[in-house]
Structure formats: structure tokens, C-alpha cells
C-alpha positions as CSV (number, residue, x, y, z in Angstrom):
1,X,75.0,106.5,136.8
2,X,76.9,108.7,139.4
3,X,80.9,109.1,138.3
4,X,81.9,106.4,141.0
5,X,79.3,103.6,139.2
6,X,81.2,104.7,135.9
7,X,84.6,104.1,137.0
8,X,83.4,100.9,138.9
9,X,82.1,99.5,134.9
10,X,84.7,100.4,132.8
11,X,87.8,98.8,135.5
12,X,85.8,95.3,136.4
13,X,87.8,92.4,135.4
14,X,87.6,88.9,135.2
15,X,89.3,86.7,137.9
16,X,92.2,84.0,137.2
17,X,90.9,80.6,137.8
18,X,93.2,77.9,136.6
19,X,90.6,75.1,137.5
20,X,88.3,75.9,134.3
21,X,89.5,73.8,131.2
22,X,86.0,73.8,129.4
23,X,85.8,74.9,125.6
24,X,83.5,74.7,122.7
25,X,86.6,74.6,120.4
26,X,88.9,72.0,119.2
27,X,91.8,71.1,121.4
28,X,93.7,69.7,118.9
29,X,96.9,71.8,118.8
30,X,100.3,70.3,120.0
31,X,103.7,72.1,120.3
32,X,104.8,71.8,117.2
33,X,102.2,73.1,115.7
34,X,102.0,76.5,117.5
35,X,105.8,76.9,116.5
36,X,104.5,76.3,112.7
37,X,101.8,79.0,113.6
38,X,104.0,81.6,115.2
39,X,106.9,81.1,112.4
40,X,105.0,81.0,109.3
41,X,102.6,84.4,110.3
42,X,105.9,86.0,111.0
43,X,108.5,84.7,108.9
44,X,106.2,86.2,105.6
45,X,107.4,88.3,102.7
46,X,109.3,90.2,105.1
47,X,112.4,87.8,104.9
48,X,112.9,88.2,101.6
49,X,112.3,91.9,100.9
50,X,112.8,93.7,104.6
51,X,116.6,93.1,105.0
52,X,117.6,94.4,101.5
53,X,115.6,97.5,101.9
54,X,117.1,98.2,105.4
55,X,120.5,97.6,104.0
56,X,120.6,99.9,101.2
57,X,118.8,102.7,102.7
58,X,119.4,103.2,106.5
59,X,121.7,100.5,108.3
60,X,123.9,98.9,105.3
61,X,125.8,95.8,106.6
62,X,124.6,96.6,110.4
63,X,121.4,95.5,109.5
64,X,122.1,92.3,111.0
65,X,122.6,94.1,114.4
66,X,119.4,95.9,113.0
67,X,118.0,93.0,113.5
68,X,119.1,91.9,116.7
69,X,118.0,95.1,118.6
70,X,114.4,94.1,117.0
71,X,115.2,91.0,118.2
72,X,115.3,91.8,121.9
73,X,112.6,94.5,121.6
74,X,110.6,91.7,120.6
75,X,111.8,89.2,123.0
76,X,110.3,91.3,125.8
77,X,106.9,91.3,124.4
78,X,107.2,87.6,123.5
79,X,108.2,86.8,127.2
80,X,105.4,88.9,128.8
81,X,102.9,87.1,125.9
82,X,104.4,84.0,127.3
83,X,103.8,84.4,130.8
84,X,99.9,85.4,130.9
85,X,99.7,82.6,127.7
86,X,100.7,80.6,131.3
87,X,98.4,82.7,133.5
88,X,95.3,82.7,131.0
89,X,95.1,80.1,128.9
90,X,92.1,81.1,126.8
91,X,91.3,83.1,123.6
92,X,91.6,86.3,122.7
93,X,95.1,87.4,123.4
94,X,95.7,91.2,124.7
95,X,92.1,91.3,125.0
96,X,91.6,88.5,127.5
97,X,94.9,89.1,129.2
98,X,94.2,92.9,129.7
99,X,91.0,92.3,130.9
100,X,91.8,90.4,133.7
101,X,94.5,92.6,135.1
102,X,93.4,96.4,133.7
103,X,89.7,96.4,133.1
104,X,86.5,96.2,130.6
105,X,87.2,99.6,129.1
106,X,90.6,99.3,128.5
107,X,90.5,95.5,127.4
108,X,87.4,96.4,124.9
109,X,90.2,99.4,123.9
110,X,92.8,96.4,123.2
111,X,90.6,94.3,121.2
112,X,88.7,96.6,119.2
113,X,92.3,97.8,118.1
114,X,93.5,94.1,117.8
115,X,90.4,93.7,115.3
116,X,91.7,96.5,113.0
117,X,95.2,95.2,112.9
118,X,94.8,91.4,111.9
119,X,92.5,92.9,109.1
120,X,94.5,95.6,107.6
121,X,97.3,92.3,108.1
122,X,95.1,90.2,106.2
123,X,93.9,92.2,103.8
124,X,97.4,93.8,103.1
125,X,99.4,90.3,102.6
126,X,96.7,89.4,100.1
127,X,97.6,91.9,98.2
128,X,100.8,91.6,98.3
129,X,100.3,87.9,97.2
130,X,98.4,89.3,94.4
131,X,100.7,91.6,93.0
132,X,103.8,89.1,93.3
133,X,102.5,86.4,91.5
134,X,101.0,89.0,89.2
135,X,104.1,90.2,88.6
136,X,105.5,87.1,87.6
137,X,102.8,87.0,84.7
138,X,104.1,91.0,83.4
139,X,101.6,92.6,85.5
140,X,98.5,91.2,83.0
141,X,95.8,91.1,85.8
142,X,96.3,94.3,86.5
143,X,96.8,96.1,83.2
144,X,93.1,94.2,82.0
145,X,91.3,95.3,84.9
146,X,92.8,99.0,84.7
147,X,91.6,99.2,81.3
148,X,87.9,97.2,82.5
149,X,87.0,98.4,85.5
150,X,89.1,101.4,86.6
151,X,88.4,102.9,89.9
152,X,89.1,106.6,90.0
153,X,89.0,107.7,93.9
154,X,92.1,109.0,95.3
155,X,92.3,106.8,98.4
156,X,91.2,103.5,96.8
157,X,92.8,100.7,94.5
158,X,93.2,101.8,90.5
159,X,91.1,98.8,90.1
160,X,89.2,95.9,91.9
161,X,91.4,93.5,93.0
162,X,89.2,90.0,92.4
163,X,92.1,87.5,92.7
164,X,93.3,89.1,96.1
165,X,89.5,89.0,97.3
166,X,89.7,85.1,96.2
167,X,93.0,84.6,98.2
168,X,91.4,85.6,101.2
169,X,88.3,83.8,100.7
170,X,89.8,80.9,99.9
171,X,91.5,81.4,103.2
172,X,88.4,82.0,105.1
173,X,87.0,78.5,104.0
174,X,90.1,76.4,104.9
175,X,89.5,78.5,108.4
176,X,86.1,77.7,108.5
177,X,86.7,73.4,107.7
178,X,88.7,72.9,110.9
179,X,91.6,74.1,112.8
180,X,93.6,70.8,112.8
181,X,92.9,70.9,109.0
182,X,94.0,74.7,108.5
183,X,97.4,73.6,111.1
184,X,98.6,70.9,109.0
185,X,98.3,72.9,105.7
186,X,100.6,75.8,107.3
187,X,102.6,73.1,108.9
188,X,103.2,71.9,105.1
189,X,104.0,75.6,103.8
190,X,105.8,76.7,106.7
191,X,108.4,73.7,106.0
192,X,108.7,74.6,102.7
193,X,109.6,78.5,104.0
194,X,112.4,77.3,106.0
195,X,113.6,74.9,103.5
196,X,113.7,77.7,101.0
197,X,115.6,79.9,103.7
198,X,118.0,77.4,104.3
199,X,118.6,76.9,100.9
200,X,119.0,80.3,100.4
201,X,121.5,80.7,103.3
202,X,123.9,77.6,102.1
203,X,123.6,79.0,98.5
204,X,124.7,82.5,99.5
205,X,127.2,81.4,102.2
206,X,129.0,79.9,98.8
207,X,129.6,83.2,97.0
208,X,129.6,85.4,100.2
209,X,132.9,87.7,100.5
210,X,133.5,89.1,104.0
211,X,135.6,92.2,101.9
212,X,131.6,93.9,101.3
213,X,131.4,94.6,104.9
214,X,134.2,96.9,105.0
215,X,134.3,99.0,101.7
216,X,135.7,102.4,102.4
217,X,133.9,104.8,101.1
218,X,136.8,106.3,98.6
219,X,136.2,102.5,97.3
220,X,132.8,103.3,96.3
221,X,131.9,104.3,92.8
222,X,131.2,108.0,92.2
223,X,127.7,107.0,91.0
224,X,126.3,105.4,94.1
225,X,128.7,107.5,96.4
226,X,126.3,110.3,97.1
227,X,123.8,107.5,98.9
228,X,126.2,105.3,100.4
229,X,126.9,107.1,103.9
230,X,130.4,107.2,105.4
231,X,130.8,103.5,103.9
232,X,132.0,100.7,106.0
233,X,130.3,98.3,108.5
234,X,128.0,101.3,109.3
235,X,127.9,103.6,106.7
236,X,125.1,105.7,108.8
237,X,126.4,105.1,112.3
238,X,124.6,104.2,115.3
239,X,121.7,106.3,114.5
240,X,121.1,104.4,111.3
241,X,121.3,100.7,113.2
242,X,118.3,102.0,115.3
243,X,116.4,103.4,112.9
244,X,117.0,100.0,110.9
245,X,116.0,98.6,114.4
246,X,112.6,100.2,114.6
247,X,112.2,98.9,110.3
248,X,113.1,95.2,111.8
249,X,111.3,95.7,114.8
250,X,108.0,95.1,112.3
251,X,109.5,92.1,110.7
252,X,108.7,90.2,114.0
253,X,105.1,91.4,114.2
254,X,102.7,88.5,114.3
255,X,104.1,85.5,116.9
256,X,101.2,87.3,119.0
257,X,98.7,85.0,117.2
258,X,100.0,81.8,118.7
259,X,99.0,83.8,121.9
260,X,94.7,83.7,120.5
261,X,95.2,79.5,120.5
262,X,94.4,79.3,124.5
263,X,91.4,77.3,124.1
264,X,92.6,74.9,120.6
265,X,96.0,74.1,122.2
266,X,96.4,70.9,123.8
267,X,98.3,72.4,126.7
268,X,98.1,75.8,126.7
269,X,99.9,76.9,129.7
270,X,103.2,74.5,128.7
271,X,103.1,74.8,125.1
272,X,102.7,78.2,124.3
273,X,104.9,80.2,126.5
274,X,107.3,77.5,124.8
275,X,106.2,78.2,121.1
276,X,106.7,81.6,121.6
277,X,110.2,81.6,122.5
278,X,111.0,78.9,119.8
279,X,109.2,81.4,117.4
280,X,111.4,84.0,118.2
281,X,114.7,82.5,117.7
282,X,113.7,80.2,114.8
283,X,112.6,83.9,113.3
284,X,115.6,85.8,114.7
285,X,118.1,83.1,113.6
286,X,116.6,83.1,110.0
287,X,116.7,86.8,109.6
288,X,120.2,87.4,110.9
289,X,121.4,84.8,108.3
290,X,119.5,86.2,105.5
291,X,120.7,89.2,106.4
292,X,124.2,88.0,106.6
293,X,124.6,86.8,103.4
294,X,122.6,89.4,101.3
295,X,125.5,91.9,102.8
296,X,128.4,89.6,101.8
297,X,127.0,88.6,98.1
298,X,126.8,92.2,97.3
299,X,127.5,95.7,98.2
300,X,125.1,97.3,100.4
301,X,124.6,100.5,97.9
302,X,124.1,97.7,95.3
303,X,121.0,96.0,96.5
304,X,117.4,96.1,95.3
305,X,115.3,97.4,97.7
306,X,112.2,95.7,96.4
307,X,113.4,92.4,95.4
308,X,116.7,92.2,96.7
309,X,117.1,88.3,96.5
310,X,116.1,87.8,92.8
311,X,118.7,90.7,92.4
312,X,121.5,89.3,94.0
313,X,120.9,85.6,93.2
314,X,121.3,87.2,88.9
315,X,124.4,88.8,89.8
316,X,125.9,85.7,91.3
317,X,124.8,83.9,88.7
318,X,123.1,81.6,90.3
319,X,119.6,81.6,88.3
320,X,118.4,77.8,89.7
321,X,118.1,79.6,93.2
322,X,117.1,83.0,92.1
323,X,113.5,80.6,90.8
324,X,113.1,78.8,93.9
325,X,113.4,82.1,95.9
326,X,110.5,83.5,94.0
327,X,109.0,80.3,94.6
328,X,109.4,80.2,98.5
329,X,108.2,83.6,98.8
330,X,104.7,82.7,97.3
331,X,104.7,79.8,100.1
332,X,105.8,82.6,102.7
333,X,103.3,84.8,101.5
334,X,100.9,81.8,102.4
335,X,101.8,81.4,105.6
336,X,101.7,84.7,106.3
337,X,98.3,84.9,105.2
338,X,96.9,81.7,106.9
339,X,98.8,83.7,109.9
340,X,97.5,86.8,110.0
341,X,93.7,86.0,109.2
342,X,94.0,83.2,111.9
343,X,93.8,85.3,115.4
344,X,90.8,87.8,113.9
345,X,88.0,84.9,114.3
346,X,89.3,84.1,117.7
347,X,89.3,87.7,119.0
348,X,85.7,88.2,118.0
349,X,84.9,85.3,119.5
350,X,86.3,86.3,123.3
351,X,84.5,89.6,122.8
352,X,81.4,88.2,121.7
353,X,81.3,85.6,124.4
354,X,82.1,88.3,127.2
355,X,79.2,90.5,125.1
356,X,81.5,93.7,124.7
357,X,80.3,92.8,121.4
358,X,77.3,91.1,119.4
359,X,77.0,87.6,121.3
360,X,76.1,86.0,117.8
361,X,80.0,86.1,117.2
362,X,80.5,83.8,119.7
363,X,78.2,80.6,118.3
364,X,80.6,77.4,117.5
365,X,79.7,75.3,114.9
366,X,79.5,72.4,116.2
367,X,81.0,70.3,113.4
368,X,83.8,72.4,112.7
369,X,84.4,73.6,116.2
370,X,85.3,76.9,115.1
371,X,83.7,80.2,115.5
372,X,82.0,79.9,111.8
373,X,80.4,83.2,111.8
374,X,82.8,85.3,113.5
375,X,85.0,83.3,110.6
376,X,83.1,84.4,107.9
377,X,82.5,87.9,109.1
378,X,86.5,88.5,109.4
379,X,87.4,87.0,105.7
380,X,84.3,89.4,104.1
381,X,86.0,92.3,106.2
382,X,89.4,91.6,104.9
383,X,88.6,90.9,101.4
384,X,86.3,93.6,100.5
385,X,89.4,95.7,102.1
386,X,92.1,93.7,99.9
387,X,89.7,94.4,97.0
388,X,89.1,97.8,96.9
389,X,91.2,99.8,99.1
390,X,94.9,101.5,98.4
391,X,96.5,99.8,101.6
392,X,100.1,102.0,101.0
393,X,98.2,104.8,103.8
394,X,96.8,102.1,106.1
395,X,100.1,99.8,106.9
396,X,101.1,101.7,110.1
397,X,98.0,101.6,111.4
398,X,99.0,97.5,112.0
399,X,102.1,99.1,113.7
400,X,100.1,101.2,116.2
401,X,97.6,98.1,116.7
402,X,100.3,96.2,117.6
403,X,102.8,98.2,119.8
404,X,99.7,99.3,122.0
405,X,98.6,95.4,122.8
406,X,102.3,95.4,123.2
407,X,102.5,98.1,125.7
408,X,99.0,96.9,127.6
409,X,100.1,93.1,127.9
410,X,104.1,94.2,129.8
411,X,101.9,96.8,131.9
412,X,99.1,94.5,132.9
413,X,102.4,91.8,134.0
414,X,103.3,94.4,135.9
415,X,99.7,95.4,137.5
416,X,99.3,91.7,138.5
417,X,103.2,91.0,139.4
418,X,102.1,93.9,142.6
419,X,99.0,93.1,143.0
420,X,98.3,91.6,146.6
421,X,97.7,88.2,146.5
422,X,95.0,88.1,149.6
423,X,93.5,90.7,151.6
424,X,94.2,88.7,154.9
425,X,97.2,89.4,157.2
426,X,100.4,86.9,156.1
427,X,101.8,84.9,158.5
428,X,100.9,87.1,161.4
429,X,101.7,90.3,159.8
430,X,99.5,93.1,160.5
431,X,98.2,95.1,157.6
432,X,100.1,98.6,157.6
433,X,97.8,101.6,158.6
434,X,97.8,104.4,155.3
435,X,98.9,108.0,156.5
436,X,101.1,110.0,154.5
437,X,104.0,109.0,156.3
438,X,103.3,105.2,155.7
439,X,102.9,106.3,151.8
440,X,106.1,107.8,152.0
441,X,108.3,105.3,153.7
442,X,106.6,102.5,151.6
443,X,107.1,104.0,148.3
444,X,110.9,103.0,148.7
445,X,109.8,99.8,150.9
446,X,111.7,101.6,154.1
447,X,108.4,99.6,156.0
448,X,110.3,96.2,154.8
449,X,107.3,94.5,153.7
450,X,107.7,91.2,152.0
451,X,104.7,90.3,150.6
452,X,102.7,92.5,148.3
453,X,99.3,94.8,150.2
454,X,96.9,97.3,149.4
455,X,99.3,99.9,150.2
456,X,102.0,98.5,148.3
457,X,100.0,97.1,145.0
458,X,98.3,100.8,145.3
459,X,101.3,102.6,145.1
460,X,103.0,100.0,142.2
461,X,99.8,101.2,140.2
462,X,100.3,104.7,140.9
463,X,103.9,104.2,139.4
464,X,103.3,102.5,136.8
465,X,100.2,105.3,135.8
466,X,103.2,107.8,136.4
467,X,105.9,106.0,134.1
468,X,103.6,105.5,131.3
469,X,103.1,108.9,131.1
470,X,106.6,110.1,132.0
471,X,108.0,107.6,128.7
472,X,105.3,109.0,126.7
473,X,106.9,112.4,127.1
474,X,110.0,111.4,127.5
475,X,110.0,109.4,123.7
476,X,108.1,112.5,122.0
477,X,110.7,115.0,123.1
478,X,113.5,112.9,121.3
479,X,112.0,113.9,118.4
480,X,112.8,117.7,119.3
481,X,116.7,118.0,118.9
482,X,116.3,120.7,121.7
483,X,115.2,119.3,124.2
484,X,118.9,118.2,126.1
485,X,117.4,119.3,129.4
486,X,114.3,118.1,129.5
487,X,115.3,114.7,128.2
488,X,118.0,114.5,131.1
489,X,114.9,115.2,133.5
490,X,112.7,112.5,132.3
491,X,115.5,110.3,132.2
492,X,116.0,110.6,135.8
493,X,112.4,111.0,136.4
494,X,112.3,106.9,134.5
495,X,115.3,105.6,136.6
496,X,113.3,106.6,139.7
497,X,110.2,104.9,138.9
498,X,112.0,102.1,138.1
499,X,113.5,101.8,141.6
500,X,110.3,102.7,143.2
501,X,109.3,99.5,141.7
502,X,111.9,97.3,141.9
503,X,111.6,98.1,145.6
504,X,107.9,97.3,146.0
505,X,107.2,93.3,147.1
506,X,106.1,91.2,144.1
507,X,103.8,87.7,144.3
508,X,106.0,85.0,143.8
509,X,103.6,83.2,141.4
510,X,105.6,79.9,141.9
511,X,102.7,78.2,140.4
512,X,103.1,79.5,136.9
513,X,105.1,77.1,134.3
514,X,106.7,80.4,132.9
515,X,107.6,83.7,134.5
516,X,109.1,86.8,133.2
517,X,112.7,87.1,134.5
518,X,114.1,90.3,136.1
519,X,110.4,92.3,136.4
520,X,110.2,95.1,136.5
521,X,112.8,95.3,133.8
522,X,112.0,93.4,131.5
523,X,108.0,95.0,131.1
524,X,109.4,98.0,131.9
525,X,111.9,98.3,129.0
526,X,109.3,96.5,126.8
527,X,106.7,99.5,127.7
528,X,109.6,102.1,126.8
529,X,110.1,100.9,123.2
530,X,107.0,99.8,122.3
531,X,106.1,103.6,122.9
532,X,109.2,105.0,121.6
533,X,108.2,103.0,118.0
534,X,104.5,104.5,118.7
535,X,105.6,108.3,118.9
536,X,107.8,107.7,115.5
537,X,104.6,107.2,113.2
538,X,102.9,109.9,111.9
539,X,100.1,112.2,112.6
540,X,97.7,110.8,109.9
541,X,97.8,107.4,111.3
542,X,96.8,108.8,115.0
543,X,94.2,110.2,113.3
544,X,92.8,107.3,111.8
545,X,93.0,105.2,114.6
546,X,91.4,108.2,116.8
547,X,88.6,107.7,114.2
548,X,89.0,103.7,114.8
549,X,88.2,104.0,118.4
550,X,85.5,106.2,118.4
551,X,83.6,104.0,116.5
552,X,84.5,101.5,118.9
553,X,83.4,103.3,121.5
554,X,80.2,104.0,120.0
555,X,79.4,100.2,120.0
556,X,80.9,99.8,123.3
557,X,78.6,102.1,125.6
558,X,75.4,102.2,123.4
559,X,76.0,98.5,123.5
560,X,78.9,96.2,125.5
561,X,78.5,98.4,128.5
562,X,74.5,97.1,128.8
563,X,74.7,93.3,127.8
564,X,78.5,92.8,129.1
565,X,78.4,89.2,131.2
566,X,80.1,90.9,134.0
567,X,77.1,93.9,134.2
568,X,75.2,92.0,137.1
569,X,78.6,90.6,139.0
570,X,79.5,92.0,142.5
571,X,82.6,94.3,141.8
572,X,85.5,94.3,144.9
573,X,87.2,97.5,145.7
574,X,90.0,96.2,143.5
575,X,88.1,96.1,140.5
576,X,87.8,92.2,140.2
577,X,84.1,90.3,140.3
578,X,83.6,88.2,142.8
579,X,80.1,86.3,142.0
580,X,78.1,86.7,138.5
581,X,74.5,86.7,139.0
582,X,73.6,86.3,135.5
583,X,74.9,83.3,133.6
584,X,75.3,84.0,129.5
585,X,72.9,81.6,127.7
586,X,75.8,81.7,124.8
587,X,79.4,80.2,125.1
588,X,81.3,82.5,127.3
589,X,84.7,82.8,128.7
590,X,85.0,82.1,132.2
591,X,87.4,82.9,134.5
């Protein structure tokens, strides 16, 4: 194939057509189910562990504007999740919704990542669960199997973890029954979360004392002085609230999994975009509190990074609530497992019914409704993982899957938001002729053109190419204290871009039951922290997920570039296909 007939593969997309409603799965989630979904894969261990850590270490009582800065961080992913959730209601998530705005290549890029991320999430939160309960019994599972099976490889577990390998299994089978069935257990467990947390909040509001929020730091005891900061409401400053920020920021990971539920929602394109947003503030609201009334119980320097609730509730005095903490967090723990093994099935099963991957992952059983083999594959995966492998060196590499479906799903709002609507003149108006001079005056919209063209959508792409790359550079230099100058540059160069787009015309899409307000701002300051949160992991996780994608890519052009179900379709000059010839003899997603 010549260069041109490359480029022309790896950009075709799928086109939006809202008309298509048919599914092999189970329609047979309603609004408040998603909300359970989205709140009980997020709202995990990290409620009762992540604030106390954040407090004693980095932010100290700011955490709960720690918090809030995740908060909005998240909100703008959550609100450009919501809006294609509205455009595309099908499943597969970033996959599905990059592929119909950005291309095969980089939608195969998406998923393959996405696959790596709910299975590192999976197989990390059953281990987790393992070691908390085990803990609870003196660490006996683990001390017998050290001294029975010891496993003496640097990078793996110090032994196989069999009860973790259960969890997930056991998991994998309630997946496997039935959706509805699966829904209404996490329904069940995700009630008793919020009951805990509410408990928890009433409890602690009791013996909270506003005084702990404003210790000077001659107040402090020599003993703990040396690690407490500058003491105060933020002992570490402003720097220390963000870098609490990007901490919290990970605390929100996993609403995206409501997002895989196109095609087992009732209504997709209402209740979704909906669940989403409740997600967020149910999740937001519950870790401000928690947060608000670890700070005020007890002295920021005085917390327990690992088990800061246990801690606190002992000091109080208040032992009743210190047990039924321990015993909400082995329901959250469930939930959060239930959560993050739930969106791994439904991503193989978009990729297999597109064929970017083996079509056999896309086969429904048809008593279940669910895609049983792509459900068995993904708990196997995740097990043998949770079983054998050290998962301390692997948890960024959830970070990185996320923040890059992140940054794809605000840029491909943004592709679409400037992408012309129909090729044919608009009431009356003549298309505008490209010469350099045209280019020019259109880049700031001097031509006053209302309604979006080629010319226009061509030079929205073109800027939002050039932005990526400008807040890629721009986010790695802030790591170099040196580079004042360059930053100042960049920063301009970003404020530029932005008006460049802000000038170009946008489709209305009056259509849509939910919209991102104020584009391009809101995907474009989305983009800018999800890649500012990507530049701040380190060098052995790039390399590991380098690793991840080329074996990716391996399976992708020996394989999903032959036996994709958009090889034989009639590619437009905008990258879209316009007629399939060759019809999938297996379930496929159709657009």
C-alpha cells in the first residue's frame, strides 16, 4: 500500500447514526442503576485511605480543596464523557467514541490501552481486598503461603495469592450470570458504602474541632515538627494543594465505566450523560466530607497514612464506628471490584465486533446476554495478574491508561464540535475558495463565517494538532525550574490557540440531550491537565506502556488492519465511511 492508502486506513471512522437502537445485549439498565455503577467503581478504598495520606504528607487540612481541584479536573472529563455518552450511545467507551471522530488507529490505540487499565484496576483492588481482610485475621494467609509456596522473583508476589485469584473469579461468574443480576448486587453494596460514609461523617462531625485547622506551627510538638510544614490551613502552601490535587485527581478514576453501558442502558443518551454528573457530585460531596472531618478529629501530622479512619476513630474513642468502618471498607472494596472488572468485557466486545481484534470476543450468549467469552477471558487476565504479580510497579500505568482516554475523548469533542456538518452550501452561502490569504483571514474568522466548512473544520484540526503538542511541551518544561522564558512563550503560544478556536464556527448540535458548555474551554482545559498529570509519572511507566502498545500494534496490523469491518467501506476525503460493502457475519457495532 502507497503512503496515501496507509493514512486513508488508519483515520477511517464510523459515522453517527442515531436511528440504530439494535443490540445483542440486555437493555435492562435504568438511571439509578448507572449512578450505583459510576459511585460504587469510584467511591472504592480510596475514601477511606486516600484523604489521610494526602493530609499528612502533602496538603494537610487543604486536602479538602485538594479535593475540589480533582473535582473540577474530573468534571471536565465527566462532561465531555457525557456528551458523546449522548452522541454514541453504544459500548466501548473512549474506544467507540474516538473512533468515530479521530480514527481506527488511534481508537485501536485507546482501547488497547483501556484494556490494560481496567485489568491492572481489577487485578490490583483484588488484592487489595485480599490483604485487608487478611489483615484483619493477623496476616495468617499470608505468613502460610510464604512459608508453602514462596515465590522468589524480584518483580512478582512473595507468594501466590489464591484468595485474591478467587475474588476475581468469583466476580467473573456474577458477570457472566446477567447484567441486571450483577447491577442489583452493587446496587445492594454500594448502599451500604454510602451508609457507612454517612455514618462515618455524623460520627466524626460529633468530635470534630475547627481549632485542628489552624495549629501554628510553634503549637506543634517538637517530635512531629520537622514533617509538619509551615503548619496551619496549608502547612505546604499552594504547591502542596496541587500536588494533593493530582493524588485526588486518581480518587475519581473509574465513573468512565458507566460510559461502556451504551448498549445495556435503557436510555442511553438521557440516562447516562445524567449518571455521570450525579456520580461526580455524589463522589465529590462524599470525599470533601470525609476529608473534612478526618482534619478536624485530629491533627494533620497525627494521621495514619494507611488506615487513617481506624486510627482516628481509636483516638476518639469511638471503637463501635472504628468496626463498622473496617466493615464498609470490605463492601467498598466490592464495589470497586464489581466496578472496575465491569467495563473490560464490554471493551473487548466493541473491538471484537469492529474486528480490530479476534471477532470470537464479540459472540453473546444468548441466555445471559453478555459477552461470556470476552467475560471469561478478562477475569482469567486479571486473576492470574492479582495472583502472581507485585502490582506496587504497575499502579501508574492505570493512571496513564486513563488520562490518555481522557485526553482523546475532550479532543475528539472538539474534532466533531468543528467539523462541518454538510458539504453543501448553507442557506445560499457560497463555499469560500482556499488561498493563503483565505487561510489567513479565516484562522481568526475575519471571513465571518457562521456555520462550520472544510476550511474552517481544516484549520480547527490543524489547531488542535498544534495545541496538543504546544501543552505537551509546555507541561514537561514545568518540571525544569528554568525554564521562566520558555514557559511564558508556550503560555502565550496556548492562549492563542485557544482564541483561534473559540473564533472558528461550531455545529450547533441542538439535537443532543447533553452538550458540553463553554467549548472550547472546557475540552481544552480538560486536555491541559489530563496531560500535565501524564508528564508527572515517571520514566519506567512510559516504558512499560511503550512496551504495551507495541504489542498492541503487533496484533493490530498483522491482524485488525486485514479483517477490520470498515476494510471494504468507501472512505470520504474526511476520513468517514460512507457505504460498507462487506457485512460482519458476527454481532457488530453499527454506526
Amino acid at each position: 500500500m502507497g503512503c496515501g492508502r496507509i493514512l486513508e486506513v488508519l483515520r477511517r471512522c464510523k459515522r453517527l447514526e442515531d436511528d440504530d437502537k439494535s443490540t445483542p445485549l440486555a437493555r435492562c439498565l435504568g438511571l439509578f442503576d448507572l449512578t450505583a455503577l459510576g459511585v460504587g467503581s469510584t467511591l472504592g478504598l480510596g475514601v477511606y485511605v486516600l484523604a489521610g495520606a494526602v493530609a499528612k504528607t502533602v496538603a494537610g487540612p487543604a486536602v479538602t480543596i485538594s479535593f475540589l481541584v480533582a473535582a473540577i479536573a474530573s468534571a471536565f472529563a465527566g462532561l465531555c464523557y457525557a456528551e458523546f455518552a449522548a452522541r454514541v450511545p453504544k459500548a466501548g467507551s473512549a474506544y467507540v467514541y474516538s473512533y468515530v471522530s479521530v480514527g481506527e488507529f488511534i481508537a485501536f490505540t485507546i482501547g488497547w490501552n483501556l484494556i490494560l487499565e481496567y485489568v491492572i484496576g481489577t487485578a490490583s483492588v483484588a488484592k487489595g481486598m485480599a490483604l485487608y481482610i487478611d489483615s484483619l485475621c493477623n496476616n495468617t494467609m499470608a505468613k502460610t503461603m510464604v512459608e508453602a509456596l514462596p515465590i522468589n522473583v524480584s518483580f512478582l508476589a512473595d507468594y501466590p495469592d489464591f484468595f485474591a485469584f478467587g475474588l476475581v473469579l468469583l466476580i467473573t461468574v456474577l458477570l457472566g450470570v446477567g447484567v441486571s443480576e450483577s447491577t442489583k448486587l452493587n446496587n445492594v453494596f454500594t448502599a451500604l458504602n454510602m451508609i457507612t460514609v454517612i455514618i462515618v461523617v455524623i460520627a466524626g462531625a460529633v468530635k470534630s474541632n475547627p481549632a485542628n485547622w489552624y495549629i501554628k506551627l510553634e503549637d506543634i510538638p517538637p517530635e512531629y515538627a520537622s514533617q509538619a510544614g509551615a503548619g496551619g490551613f496549608m502547612p505546604w502552601g499552594i504547591a502542596g494543594v496541587m500536588a494533593g490535587a493530582a493524588k485526588c485527581f486518581f480518587g475519581f478514576v473509574g465513573f468512565d465505566c458507566v460510559a461502556t453501558t451504551g448498549e445495556e442502558a435503557k436510555n442511553p443518551k438521557r440516562d447516562i450523560p445524567i449518571s455521570i454528573v450525579l456520580s461526580l457530585i455524589i463522589i465529590f460531596v462524599s470525599y470533601f466530607s470525609i476529608a473534612t472531618v478526618l482534619t478536624m478529629m485530629l491533627p494533620y501530622y497525627l494521621q495514619d497514612a494507611d488506615a487513617p479512619f481506624p486510627h482516628v476513630f481509636t483516638e476518639a474513642n469511638l471503637p463501635v464506628i472504628k468496626w463498622i468502618v473496617t466493615i464498609g471498607a470490605i463492601f467498598a472494596l466490592c464495589t470497586s471490584l464489581l466496578g472496575a472488572m465491569f467495563p473490560l468485557p464490554r471493551v473487548l466486545y466493541a473491538m471484537g465486533s469492529d474486528r480490530v481484534l479476534f471477532k470470537c470476543l464479540a459472540n453473546i450468549n444468548k441466555k445471559t446476554q453478555t459477552p461470556i467469552l470476552a467475560t471469561i477471558l478478562s477475569g482469567l487476565l486479571s486473576a492470574t495478574m492479582s495472583a502472581v504479580f507485585n502490582l506496587n510497579q504497575l499502579i501508574d500505568m492505570m493512571s496513564i491508561g486513563t488520562l490518555l482516554a481522557y485526553t482523546i475523548v475532550a479532543t475528539s469533542v472538539l474534532i466533531l464540535r468543528y467539523e462541518e456538518e454538510t458539504p453543501l452550501p448553507v442557506q445560499g452561502m457560497q463555499p469560500v475558495p482556499e488561498s493563503p490569504w483565505s487561510i489567513i483571514k479565516q484562522t481568526f474568522n475575519l471571513l465571518g463565517l457562521k456555520y462550520p466548512t472544510q476550511l474552517s473544520a481544516s484549520i480547527a484540526k490543524s489547531t488542535i494538532a498544534i495545541f496538543f503538542l504546544v501543552a505537551l511541551a509546555t507541561c514537561a518544561l514545568m518540571r525544569w525550574e528554568q525554564a521562566g522564558v520558555a514557559l511564558g512563550v508556550l503560555g502565550a503560544a496556548l492562549l492563542v490557540l485557544l482564541v483561534v478556536l473559540y473564533r472558528q464556527p461550531r455545529n450547533d448540535v441542538k439535537h443532543l440531550s447533553f452538550k458540553v458548555p463553554l467549548v472550547p474551554l472546557v475540552p481544552y482545559l480538560s486536555v491541559c491537565m489530563n496531560v500535565y498529570l501524564m508528564v508527572q509519572l515517571d520514566h519506567q511507566t512510559w516504558i512499560r506502556f511503550i512496551i504495551w502498545l507495541i504489542i498492541g500494534y503487533l496484533i493490530y496490523f498483522i491482524y485488525g488492519v486485514w479483517y477490520s469491518s470498515l476494510r471494504n467501506a468507501r472512505v470520504t476525503s474526511n476520513g468517514h465511511v460512507e457505504k460498507p460493502i462487506e457485512k460482519s457475519k458476527t454481532v457488530t457495532t453499527k454506526f
